[in-house]
N, C-alpha and C positions, 0 to 999 in steps of 0.2 A: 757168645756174641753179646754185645753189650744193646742194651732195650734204649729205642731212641726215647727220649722224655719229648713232653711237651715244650718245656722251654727250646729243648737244641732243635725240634720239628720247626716252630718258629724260628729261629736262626739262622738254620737250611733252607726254610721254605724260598726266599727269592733266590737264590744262587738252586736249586733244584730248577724252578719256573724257568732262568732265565737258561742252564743249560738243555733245555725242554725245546726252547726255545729256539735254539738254535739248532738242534738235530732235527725239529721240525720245516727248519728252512733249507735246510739239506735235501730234503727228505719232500719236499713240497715248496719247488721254486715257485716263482713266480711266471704266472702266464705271457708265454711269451721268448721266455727263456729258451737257449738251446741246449740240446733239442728240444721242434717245437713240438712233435708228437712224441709218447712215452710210453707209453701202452703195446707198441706194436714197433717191429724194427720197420723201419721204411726206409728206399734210395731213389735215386734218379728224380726229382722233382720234377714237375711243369707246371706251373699255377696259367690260371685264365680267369679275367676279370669279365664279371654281368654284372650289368650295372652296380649297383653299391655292394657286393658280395664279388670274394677270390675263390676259385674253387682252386684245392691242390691236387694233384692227380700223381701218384705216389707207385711205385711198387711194393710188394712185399717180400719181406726177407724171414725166411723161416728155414733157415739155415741150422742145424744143431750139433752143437761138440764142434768135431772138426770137420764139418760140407764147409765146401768152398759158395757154392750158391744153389738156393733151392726157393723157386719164385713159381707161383703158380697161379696168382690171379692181382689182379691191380686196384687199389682201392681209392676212395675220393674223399676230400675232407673241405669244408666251406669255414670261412673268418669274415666278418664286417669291418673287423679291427685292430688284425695283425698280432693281436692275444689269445683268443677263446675260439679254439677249433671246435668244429661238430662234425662227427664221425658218420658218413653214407655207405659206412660198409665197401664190400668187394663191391664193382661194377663188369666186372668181366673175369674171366676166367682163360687160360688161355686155351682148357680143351674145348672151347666156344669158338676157336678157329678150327673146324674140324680137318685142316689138313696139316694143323701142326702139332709136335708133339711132347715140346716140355718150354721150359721157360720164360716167365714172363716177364721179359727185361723193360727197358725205357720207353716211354713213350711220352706222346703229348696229344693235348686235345686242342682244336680250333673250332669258332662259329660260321656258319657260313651257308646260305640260302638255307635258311630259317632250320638247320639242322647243327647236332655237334658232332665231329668227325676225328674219329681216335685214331692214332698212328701207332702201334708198337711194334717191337722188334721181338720175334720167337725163334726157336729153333723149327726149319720147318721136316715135314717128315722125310723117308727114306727117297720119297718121289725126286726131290730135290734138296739133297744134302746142303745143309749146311742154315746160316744163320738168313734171316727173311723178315720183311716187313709189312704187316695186315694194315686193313682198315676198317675199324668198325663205324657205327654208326648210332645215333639215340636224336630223341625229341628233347630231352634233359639233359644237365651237364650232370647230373648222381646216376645217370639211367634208368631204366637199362640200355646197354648198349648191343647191337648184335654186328656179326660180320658182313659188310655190308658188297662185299667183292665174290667172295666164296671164292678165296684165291690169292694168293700172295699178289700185293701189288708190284714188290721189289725182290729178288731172287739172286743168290751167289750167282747164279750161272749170270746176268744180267752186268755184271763190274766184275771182271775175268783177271784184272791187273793184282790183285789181292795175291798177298798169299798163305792166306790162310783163311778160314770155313766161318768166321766171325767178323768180317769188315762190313756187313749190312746191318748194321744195329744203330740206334739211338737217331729215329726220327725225329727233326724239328719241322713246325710246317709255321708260314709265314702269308699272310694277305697282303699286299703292297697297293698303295692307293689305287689304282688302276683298277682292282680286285684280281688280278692274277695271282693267284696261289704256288706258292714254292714249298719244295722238301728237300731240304739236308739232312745230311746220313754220314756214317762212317768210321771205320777204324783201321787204322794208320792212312789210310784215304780219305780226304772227306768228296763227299759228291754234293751236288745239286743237282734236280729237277724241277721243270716245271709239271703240276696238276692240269688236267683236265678239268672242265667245269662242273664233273660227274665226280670231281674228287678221290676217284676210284682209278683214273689208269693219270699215267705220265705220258706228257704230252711234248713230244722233242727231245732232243740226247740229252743223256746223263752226262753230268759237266765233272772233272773236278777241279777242286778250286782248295787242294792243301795246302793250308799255311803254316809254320815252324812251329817244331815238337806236335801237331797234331797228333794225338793218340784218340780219342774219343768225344761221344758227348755235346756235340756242337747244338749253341741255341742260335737262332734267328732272332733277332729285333729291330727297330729304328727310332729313332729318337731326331726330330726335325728333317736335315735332309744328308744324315748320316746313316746308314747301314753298319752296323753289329753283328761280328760273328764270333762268339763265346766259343769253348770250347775245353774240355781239358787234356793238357797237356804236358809232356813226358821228355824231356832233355838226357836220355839214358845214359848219355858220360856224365851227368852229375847228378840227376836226381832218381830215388829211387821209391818215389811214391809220384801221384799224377797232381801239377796244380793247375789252376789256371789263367788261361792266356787267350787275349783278341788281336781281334785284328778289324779294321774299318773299310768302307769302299762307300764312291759315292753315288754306287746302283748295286740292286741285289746280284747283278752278271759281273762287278767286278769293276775295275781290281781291285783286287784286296790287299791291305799293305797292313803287315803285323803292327801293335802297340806296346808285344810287351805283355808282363805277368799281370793280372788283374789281382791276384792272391794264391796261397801257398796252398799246402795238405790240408785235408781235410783230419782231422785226431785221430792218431788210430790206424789211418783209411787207409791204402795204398790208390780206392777210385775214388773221384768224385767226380760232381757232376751237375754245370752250371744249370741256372733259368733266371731272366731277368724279365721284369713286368715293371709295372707303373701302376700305380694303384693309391686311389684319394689322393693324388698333388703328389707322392711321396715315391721313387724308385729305388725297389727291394733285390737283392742279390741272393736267389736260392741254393745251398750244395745240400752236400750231405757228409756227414765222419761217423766214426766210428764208435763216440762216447760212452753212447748209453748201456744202462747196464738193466736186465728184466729178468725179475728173480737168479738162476742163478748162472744165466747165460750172461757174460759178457759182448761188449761191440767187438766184429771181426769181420774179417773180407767181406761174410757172409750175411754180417748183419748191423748193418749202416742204419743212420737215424736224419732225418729232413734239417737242414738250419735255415737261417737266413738272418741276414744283415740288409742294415739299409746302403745302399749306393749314391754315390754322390758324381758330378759330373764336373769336368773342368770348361774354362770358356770355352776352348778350341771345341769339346766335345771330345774329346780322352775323357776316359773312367779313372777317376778318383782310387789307386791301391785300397783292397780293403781287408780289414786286418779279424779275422775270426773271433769269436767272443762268447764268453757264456751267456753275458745280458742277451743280447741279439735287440730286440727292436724294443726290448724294456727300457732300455736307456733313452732319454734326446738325443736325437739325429745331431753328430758333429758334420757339419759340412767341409 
């Protein structure tokens, strides 16, 4: 092998620096960038704004080799600036529902008489086969958080039209000016309920209210005096990953009249799965894909990574199509 001299050391040295350079930006994007967490696989998003702080509220994905899905407790993550996440660890666990017994799928958290109130979706025990929706509770949005029912709020046996042991999953819960509290839920079905003011039982019949390609994932929002129902969704004669699609109404009871795709697959992903918020002036558009790679586990069904883009809105009040991205909120907002 030929000895590098000093002169050729000098020579190479900027083209060595500047391909250094560049592996280092590979290798260490910029905050902000998607995915926004990296460390850890994460799906199912739900952020919730306090005051100048977003908390996100994440599951975990610890899926290995070939598991389809292996989630066993749900973790929280705070931003002031849509860059720089800070890690609050697990907040729950799902053997903290003690009557359920594996999976700790989607959820979301809401504020509400000076408490915060968690919604997720478990598999629940042999008592009541099939998929179930708890609610816990905490004085914090990092918690802890404990079961605040001791008892599935939502139960297969409860939505009988299903036909299959997984259509009570992916709770969204919503406060509408009034302060009446709603929860949507659903797969290939979606429902609504109304909460009691104890947050803990449902108050009047289960509604539903599916709109086209419904497969999962449905978020609630409102934005002036439009109503928002997110959702992702599955057109099975032509697509064969899930994207997603809204729909508008101009009351949370309806009607709901579809809009149309809001954006495609998530990388990778076959699920994703919307959250939209408001946050400083600026409205953000959360999923999740498939991308990231952690040591020497690649992204797969099993193990999905948080994104988000900013969202833009039209006069009418239609959502802006939005177009997935590695930058993510690194870039200026094109409206």
């Amino acid at each position: 092998m030929k000895k590098l001299t000093p002169r050729l050391a000098m020579t190479l040295a900027p083209i060595i620096f500047l391909l250094g350079s560049l592996v280092g930006a590979q290798a260490d994007p910029a905050p902000g960038s998607n995915p926004i967490i990296r460390d850890k696989f994460t799906a199912d998003p739900a952020p919730l704004v306090v005051g100048d702080t977003l908390y996100l509220f994440t599951g975990h994905d610890e899926a290995q080799r070939d598991e389809m899905f292996n989630m066993r407790e749900w973790l929280v993550y705070s931003t002031r600036d849509m860059r720089t996440w800070t890690d609050h660890g697990p907040i729950l666990q799902v053997a903290d529902f003690k009557w359920a017994k594996k999976d700790a799928w989607a959820s979301q958290t809401i504020y509400k008489n000076g408490k915060y109130w968690f919604y997720a979706a478990v598999e629940h025990d042999d008592t009541q086969p099939g998929k179930a929706i708890g609610v816990a509770v905490s004085d914090r949005p990092t918690g802890p958080f404990v079961d605040a029912k001791g008892s599935a709020l939502i139960t297969n046996q409860m939505t009988p039209k299903g036909t299959h042991s997984w259509e009570d999953i992916d709770p969204t819960v919503f406060t509408d000016l009034d302060g009446t509290t709603w929860i949507a839920w659903g797969n290939r079905q979606c429902y609504i309920a109304r909460l009691k003011e104890n947050m803990i039982e449902i108050d009047g019949p289960i509604t539903e209210i599916t709109p086209p390609h419904f497969e999962e994932g449905p978020w609630l929002h409102k934005r002036g005096d439009v109503y928002y129902l997110t959702y992702a969704s599955l057109d099975r004669s032509t697509h064969q990953d899930e994207r997603v699609s809204y729909a508008t109404a101009p009351s949370i009871e309806g009607p709901w009249t579809w809009r149309g795709e809001l954006t495609g697959s998530g990388k990778y992903s076959f699920t994703i799965h919307p959250a939209i918020i408001e946050f400083k002036g600026n409205w953000y558009l959360f999923l999740h894909n498939a991308a990231l790679t952690i040591g020497d586990l690649n992204g797969a069904l099993g193990r999905r990574s948080v994104t988000v883009e900013y969202l833009h809105y039209n006069k009418d009040g239609t959502m802006i199509p939005v177009i997935q991205t590695n930058a993510g909120v690194t870039t200026e907002q094109q409206p």
